[in-house]
C-alpha positions as CSV (number, residue, x, y, z in Angstrom):
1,X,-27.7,-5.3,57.6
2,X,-24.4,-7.3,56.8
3,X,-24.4,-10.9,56.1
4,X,-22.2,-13.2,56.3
5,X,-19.4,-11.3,57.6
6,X,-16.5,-12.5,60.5
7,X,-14.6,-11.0,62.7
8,X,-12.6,-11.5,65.6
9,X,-12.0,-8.8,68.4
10,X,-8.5,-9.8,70.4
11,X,-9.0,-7.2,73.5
12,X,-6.3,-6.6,75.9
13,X,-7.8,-7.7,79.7
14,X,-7.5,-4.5,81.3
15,X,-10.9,-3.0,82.1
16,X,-10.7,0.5,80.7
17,X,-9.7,-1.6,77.1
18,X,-11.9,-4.4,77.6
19,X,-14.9,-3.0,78.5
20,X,-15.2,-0.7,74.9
21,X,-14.2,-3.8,73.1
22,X,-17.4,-5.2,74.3
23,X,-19.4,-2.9,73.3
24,X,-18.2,-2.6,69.8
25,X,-18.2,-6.6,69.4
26,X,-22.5,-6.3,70.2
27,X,-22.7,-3.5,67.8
28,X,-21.2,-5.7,65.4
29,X,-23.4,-8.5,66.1
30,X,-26.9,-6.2,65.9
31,X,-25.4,-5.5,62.7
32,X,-25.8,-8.8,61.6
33,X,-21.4,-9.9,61.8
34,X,-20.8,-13.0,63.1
35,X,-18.0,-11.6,66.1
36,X,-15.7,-14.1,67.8
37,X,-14.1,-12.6,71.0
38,X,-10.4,-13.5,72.0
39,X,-9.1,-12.6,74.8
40,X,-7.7,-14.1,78.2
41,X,-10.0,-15.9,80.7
42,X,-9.7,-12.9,83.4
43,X,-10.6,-10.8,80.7
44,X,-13.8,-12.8,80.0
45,X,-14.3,-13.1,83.6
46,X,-14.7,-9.1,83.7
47,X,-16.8,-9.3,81.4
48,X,-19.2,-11.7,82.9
49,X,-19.1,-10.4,86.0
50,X,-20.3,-6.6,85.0
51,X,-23.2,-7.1,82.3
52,X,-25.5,-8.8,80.8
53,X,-23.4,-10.9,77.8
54,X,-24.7,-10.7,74.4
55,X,-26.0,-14.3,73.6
56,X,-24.2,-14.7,69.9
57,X,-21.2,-13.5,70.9
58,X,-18.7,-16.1,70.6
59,X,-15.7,-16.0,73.2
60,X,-12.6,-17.8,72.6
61,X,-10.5,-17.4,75.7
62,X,-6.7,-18.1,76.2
63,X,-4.6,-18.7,79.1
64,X,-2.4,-15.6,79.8
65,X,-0.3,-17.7,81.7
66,X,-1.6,-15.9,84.7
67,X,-4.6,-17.7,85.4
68,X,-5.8,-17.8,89.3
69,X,-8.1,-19.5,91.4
70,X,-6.4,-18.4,94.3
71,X,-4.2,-20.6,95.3
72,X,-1.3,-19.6,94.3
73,X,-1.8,-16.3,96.7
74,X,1.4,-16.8,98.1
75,X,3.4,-16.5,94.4
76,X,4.6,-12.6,93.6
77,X,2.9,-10.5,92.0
78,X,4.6,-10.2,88.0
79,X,5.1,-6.4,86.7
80,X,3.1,-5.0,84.5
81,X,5.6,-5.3,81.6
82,X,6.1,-8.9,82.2
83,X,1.8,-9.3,82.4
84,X,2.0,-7.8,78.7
85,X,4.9,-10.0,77.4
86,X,3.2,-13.1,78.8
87,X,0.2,-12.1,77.8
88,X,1.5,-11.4,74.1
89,X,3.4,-14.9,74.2
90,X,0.5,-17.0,74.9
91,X,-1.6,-14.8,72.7
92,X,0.0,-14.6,69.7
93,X,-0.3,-18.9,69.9
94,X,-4.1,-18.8,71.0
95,X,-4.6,-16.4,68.1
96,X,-2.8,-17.9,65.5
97,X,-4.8,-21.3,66.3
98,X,-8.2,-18.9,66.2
99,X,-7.7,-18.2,62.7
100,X,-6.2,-21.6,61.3
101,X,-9.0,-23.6,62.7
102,X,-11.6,-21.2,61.2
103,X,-9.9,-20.9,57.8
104,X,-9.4,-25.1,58.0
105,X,-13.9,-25.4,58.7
106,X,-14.3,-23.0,56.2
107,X,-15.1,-20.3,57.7
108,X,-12.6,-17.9,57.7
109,X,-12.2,-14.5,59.4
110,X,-12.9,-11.4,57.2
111,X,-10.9,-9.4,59.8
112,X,-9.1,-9.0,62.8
113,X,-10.0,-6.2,65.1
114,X,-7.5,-6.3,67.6
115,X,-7.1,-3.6,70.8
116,X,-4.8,-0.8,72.2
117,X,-1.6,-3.0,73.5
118,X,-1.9,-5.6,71.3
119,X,0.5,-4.8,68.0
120,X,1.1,-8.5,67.9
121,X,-2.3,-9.6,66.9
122,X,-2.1,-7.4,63.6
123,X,1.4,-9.5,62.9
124,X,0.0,-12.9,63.5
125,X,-3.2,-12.1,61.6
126,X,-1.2,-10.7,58.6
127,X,1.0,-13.5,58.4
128,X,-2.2,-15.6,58.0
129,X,-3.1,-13.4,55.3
130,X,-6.1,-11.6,57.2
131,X,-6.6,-7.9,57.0
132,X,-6.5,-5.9,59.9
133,X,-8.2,-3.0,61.6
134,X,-6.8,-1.5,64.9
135,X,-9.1,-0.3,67.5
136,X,-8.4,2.6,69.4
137,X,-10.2,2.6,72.6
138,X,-8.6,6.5,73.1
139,X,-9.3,9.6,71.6
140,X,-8.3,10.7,68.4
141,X,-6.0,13.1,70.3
142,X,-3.9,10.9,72.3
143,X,-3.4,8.6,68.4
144,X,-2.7,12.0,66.6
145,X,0.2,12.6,69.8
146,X,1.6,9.1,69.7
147,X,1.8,9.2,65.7
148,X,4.1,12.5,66.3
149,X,6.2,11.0,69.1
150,X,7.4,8.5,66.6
151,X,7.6,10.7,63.2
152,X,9.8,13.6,64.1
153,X,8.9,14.7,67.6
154,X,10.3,12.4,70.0
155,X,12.9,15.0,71.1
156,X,10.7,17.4,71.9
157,X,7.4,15.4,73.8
158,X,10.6,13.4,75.6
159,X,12.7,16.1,76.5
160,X,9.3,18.3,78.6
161,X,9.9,15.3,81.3
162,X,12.8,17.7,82.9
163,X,11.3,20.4,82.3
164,X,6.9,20.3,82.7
165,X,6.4,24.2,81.8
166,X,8.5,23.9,78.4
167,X,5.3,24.9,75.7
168,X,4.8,21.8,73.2
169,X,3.2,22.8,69.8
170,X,2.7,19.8,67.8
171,X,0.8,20.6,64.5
172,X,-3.2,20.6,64.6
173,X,-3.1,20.1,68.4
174,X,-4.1,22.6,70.9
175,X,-1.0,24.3,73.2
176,X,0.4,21.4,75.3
177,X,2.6,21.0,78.2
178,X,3.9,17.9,80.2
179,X,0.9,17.7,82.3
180,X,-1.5,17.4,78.8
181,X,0.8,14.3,77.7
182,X,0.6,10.4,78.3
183,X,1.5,9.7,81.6
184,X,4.5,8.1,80.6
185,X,6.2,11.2,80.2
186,X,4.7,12.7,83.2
187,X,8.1,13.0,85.7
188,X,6.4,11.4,88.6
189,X,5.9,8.0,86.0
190,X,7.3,4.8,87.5
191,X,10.5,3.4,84.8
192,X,9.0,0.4,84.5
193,X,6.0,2.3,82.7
194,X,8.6,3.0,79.9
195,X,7.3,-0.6,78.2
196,X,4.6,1.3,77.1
197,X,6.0,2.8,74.7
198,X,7.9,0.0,73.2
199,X,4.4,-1.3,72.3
200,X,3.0,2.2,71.1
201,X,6.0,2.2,68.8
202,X,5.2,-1.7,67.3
203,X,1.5,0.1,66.6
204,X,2.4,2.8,64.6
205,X,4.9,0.8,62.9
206,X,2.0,-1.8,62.1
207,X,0.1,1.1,61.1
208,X,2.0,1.6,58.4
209,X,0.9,-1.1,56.8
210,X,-2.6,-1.7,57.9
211,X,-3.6,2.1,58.9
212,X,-6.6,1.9,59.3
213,X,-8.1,2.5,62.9
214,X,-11.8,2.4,64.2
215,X,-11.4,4.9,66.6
216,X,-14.4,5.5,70.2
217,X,-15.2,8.4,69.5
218,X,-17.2,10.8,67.3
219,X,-17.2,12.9,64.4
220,X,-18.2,16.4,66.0
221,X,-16.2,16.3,69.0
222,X,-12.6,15.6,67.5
223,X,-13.3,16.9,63.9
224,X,-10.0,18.0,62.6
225,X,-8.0,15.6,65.2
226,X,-10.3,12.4,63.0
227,X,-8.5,13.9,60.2
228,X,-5.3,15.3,61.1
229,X,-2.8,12.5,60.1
230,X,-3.2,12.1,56.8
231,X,-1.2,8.6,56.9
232,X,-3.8,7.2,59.2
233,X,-7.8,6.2,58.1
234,X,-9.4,7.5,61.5
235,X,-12.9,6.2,61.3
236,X,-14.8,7.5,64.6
237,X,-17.6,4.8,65.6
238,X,-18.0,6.0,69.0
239,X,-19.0,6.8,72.0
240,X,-19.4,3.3,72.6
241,X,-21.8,2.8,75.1
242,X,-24.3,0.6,77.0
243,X,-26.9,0.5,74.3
244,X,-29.6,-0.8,77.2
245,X,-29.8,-1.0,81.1
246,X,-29.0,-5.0,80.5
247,X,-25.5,-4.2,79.6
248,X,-25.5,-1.7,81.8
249,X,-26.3,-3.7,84.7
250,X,-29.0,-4.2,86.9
251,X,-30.4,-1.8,88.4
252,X,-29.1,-1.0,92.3
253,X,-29.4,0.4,95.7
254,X,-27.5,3.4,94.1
255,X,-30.7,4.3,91.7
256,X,-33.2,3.8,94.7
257,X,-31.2,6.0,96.7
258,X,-30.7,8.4,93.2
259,X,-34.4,8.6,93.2
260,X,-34.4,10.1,96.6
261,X,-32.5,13.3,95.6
262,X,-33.6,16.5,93.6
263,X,-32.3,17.2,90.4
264,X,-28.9,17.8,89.4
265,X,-27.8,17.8,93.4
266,X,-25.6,14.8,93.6
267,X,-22.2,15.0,93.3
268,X,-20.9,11.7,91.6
269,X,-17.3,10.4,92.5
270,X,-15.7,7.6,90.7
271,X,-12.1,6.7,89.6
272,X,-11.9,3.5,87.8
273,X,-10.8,0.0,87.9
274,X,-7.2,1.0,88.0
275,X,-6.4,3.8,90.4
276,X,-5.0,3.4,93.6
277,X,-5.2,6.4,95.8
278,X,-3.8,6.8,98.9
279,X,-5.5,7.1,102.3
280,X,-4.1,10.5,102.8
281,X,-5.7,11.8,99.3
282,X,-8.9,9.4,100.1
283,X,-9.3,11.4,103.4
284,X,-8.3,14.9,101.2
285,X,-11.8,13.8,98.9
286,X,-14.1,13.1,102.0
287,X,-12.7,16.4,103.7
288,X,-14.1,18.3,100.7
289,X,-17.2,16.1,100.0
290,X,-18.2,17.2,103.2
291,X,-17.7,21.0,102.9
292,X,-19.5,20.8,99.8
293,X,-22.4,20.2,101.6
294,X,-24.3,18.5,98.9
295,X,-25.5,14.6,98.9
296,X,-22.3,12.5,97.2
297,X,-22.5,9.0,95.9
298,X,-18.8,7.7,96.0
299,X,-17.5,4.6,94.6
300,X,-14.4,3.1,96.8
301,X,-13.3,-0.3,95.3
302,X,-11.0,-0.9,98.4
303,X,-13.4,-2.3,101.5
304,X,-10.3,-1.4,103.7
305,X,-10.1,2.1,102.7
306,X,-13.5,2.7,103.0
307,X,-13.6,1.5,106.5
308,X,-10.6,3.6,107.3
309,X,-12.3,7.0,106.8
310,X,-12.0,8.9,109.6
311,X,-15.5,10.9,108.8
312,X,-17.0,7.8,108.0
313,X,-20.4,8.7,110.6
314,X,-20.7,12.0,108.6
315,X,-20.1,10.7,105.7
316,X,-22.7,8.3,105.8
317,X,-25.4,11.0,107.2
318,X,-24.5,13.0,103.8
319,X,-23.8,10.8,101.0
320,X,-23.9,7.2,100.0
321,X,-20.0,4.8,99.7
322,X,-20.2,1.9,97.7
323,X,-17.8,-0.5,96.0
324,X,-19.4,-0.7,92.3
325,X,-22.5,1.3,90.8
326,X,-23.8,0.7,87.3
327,X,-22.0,3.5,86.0
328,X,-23.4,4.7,82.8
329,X,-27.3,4.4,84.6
330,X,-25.9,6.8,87.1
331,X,-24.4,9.0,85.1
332,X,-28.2,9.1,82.9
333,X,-29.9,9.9,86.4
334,X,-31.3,13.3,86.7
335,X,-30.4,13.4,90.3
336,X,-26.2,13.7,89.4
337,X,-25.0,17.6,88.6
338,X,-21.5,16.4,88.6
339,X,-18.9,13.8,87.9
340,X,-15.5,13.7,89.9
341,X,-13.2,11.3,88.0
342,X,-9.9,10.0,86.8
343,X,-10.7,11.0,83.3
344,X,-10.7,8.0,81.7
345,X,-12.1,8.0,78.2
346,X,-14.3,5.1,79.3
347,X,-16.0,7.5,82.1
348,X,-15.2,10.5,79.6
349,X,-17.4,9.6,76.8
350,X,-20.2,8.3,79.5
351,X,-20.4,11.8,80.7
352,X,-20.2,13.5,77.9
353,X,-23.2,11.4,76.2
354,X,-25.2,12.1,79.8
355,X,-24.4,15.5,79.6
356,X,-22.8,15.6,82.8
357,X,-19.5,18.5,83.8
358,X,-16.7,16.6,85.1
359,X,-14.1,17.5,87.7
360,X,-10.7,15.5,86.2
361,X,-8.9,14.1,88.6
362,X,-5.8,12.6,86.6
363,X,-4.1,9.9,87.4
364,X,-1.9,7.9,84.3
365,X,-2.1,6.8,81.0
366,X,-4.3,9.6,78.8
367,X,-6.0,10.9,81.5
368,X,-4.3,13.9,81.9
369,X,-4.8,14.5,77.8
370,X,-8.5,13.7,78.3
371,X,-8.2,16.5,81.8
372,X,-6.8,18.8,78.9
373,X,-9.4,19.1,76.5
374,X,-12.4,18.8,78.7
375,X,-11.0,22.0,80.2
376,X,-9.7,24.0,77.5
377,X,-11.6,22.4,74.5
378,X,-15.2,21.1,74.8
379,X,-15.2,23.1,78.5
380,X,-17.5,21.0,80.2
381,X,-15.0,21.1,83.4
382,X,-11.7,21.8,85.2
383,X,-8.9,20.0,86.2
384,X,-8.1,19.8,90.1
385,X,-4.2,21.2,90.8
386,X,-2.1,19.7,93.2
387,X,-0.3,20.5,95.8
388,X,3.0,21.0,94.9
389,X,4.7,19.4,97.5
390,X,3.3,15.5,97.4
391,X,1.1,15.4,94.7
392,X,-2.0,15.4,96.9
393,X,-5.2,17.1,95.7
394,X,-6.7,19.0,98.5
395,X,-10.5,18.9,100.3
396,X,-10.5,22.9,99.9
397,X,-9.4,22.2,96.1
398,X,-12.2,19.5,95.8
399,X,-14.8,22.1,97.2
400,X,-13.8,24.7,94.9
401,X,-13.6,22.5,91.8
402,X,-17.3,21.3,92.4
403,X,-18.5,24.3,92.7
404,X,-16.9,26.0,90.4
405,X,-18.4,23.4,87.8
406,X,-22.2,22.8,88.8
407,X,-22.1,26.9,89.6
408,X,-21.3,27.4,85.9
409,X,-24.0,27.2,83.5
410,X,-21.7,27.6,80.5
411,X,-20.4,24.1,81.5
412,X,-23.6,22.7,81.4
413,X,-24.6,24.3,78.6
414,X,-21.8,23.2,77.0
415,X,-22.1,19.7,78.4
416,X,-25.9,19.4,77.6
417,X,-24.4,20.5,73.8
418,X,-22.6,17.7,73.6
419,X,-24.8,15.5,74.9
420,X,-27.1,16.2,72.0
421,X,-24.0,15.7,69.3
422,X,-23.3,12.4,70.8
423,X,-26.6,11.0,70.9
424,X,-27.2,12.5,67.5
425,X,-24.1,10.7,66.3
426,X,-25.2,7.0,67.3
427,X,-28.8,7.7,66.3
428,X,-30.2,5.9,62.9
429,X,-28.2,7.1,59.9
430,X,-26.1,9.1,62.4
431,X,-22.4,9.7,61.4
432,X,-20.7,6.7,64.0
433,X,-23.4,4.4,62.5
434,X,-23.0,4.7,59.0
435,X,-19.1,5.2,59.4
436,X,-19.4,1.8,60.9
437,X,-20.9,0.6,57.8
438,X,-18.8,1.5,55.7
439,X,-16.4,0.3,57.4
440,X,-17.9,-3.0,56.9
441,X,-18.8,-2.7,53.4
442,X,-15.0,-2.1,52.9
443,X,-14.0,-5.2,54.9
């Protein structure tokens, strides 16, 4: 066990970033590192609101300058570009002050740990004189295609936005188009996203400096991606998970009703904290949930769109809608035979440590990446395709996905392989475990 050792973890607020951070901030502390946790109060508030917090974690939150209680409703809503900056503004100050009090008591930090969209924590902790380790809440994949946007590919990942069928061969990677890239690049992508890459760019260039990267994932399932930059010290340390049901949450009316169904019948639909589908492609999903036939459990975060349905009586005779569900203990129930999602890499590495197939459902950021490789790579699922003319995704397209996928016993051979890997990976003396270590011994 280490002894002795500190670290702070400054996590960006959004879920699918926040939520991993977590998780590798408790297996810090069961490995005996004293973790402090910076990040802003609605970040914390996720936190505490989901699971079960780890009692010596410390947090140190910070005003993002976007605070709430609600009553300043009225006020617009900032962009997402200006969330980041004043997010980066205010924490660059709360962080500096983080690591100047510590170092003035004594106690300073070994390390900073800081998250995907946060570049700036890296440059205030260096100009404190405090190494720094990047964590990448991604796959290896999606670092490995950022690294070549900015070192000698730019032209060609940019220039596939006019034209999505153009073939994109970058080295060590698997055959790419636009639709396998960062949604950034996707043509449909908002302008405003273009930020994004302003702060991928201030991580690489960090990365020149401090490469190293802790990286959620494991060693079997992106072998030569872990090691395909030679500039950049990949170490995988994932899937970061629940480790128990506290963290997971408590158990709900979604497990009682779980326990109801026979094995592998339950179709599981969920598409994270961020996406925002419309009612016309919400009514597309419960078209084809119910010509599938089969008992669903579906997660819809909007009260208003779930009341909207206009099957909602026969919905409600087949399957179960609720508005949050203990993820990770769902996905672990022998009841679910497959997983309709965004493809987040949150939800991807739940499912593929459960050993559930996945329909991908893509919606921004790497999801279409992660939609890439879980078809054409590790083939525990497919990819819905959408209609050409809108964007929508189908009920008939829905149907056929799902059945294609818990039809296919490859897939769930394939899944139930991977399964095993990951679990094998965070076992004792398992490869993300003692990469951990050593990453610790090193600090």
């Amino acid at each position: 066990m280490t002894v002795n050792q500190k670290i702070l973890i400054v996590a960006d607020p959004l879920q699918g970033i926040i939520t991993p951070s977590y998780r590798l901030a408790t297996r810090l502390i069961k490995m005996g590192v004293a973790v402090t946790f910076a990040t802003s109060f609605t970040g914390v508030k996720h936190i505490m609101d989901k699971q079960t917090t780890h009692t010596s974690l410390t947090f140190a939150p910070f005003s993002d300058g976007h605070d709430t209680d609600g009553s300043n409703s009225k006020q617009p809503t900032p962009s997402l570009q200006q969330l980041k900056l004043d997010f980066a503004t205010n924490g660059s100050c709360a962080v500096a002050d983080i690591i100047s009090s510590a170092a003035a008591e004594g106690q300073p930090f070994d390390n900073v740990v800081y998250s995907i969209l946060v570049p700036w924590a890296a440059t205030v902790a260096m100009a404190h004189g405090v190494k720094t380790t990047l964590f990448w809440c991604q796959s290896a994949v999606m670092c490995d295609i950022y690294y070549y946007l900015f070192n000698g590919y730019k032209d060609l990942i940019s220039d596939t936005k006019n034209n999505s069928t153009i073939p994109i061969s970058l080295p060590g990677l698997p055959p790419l188009i636009n639709a396998d890239l960062p949604s950034v690049f996707w043509p449909s992508s908002p302008k405003e996203h273009g930020f994004f890459l302003e702060i991928v760019k201030d991580h690489i260039d960090v990365l020149r400096i401090a490469p190293r990267v802790l990286v959620n994932t494991f060693e079997k399932l992106e072998t030569e991606y872990i090691k395909l930059v030679d500039k950049l010290d990949l170490i995988p340390v994932g899937p970061l998970i629940p480790s128990d049901e506290k963290e997971s949450g408590t158990p709900d009316n979604c497990i009682e009703w779980l326990n109801t169904k026979q094995e592998s019948s339950v179709v599981y639909v969920s598409f994270g904290t961020q996406a925002a589908l419309s009612m016309d492609q919400i009514d597309e999903i419960a078209s084809g949930l119910i010509e599938i036939r089969r008992p669903f459990l579906w997660v819809i975060r909007d009260s208003d769109q779930a009341t909207r349905l206009s099957k909602i009586d026969e919905l409600q005779k087949q399957g179960m809608i609720v508005d949050w569900c203990s993820q990770a203990m769902v996905l672990r129930h022998q009841a679910i035979g497959c997983f309709v999602m965004h493809g987040g890499w949150n939800s991807t590495t739940e499912s593929l440590v459960a050993g559930v197939p996945t329909v991908v459902f893509p919606q921004w950021s790497d999801q279409g990446t992660n939609g890439k490789m879980i078809q054409d790579v590790w083939k525990t699922g497919v990819r819905v395709t959408r209609r050409e003319a809108d964007g929508i995704v189908e009920g008939k397209e829905i149907k056929r996905c799902v059945e294609m996928v818990i039809e296919d016993n490859e897939m769930t051979r394939n899944a139930e392989r991977w399964r095993d890997l990951a679990r094998e990976a965070l076992s004792d003396g398992g490869s993300s475990n003692v990469n951990l270590q050593a990453f610790l011994d090193d600090v």
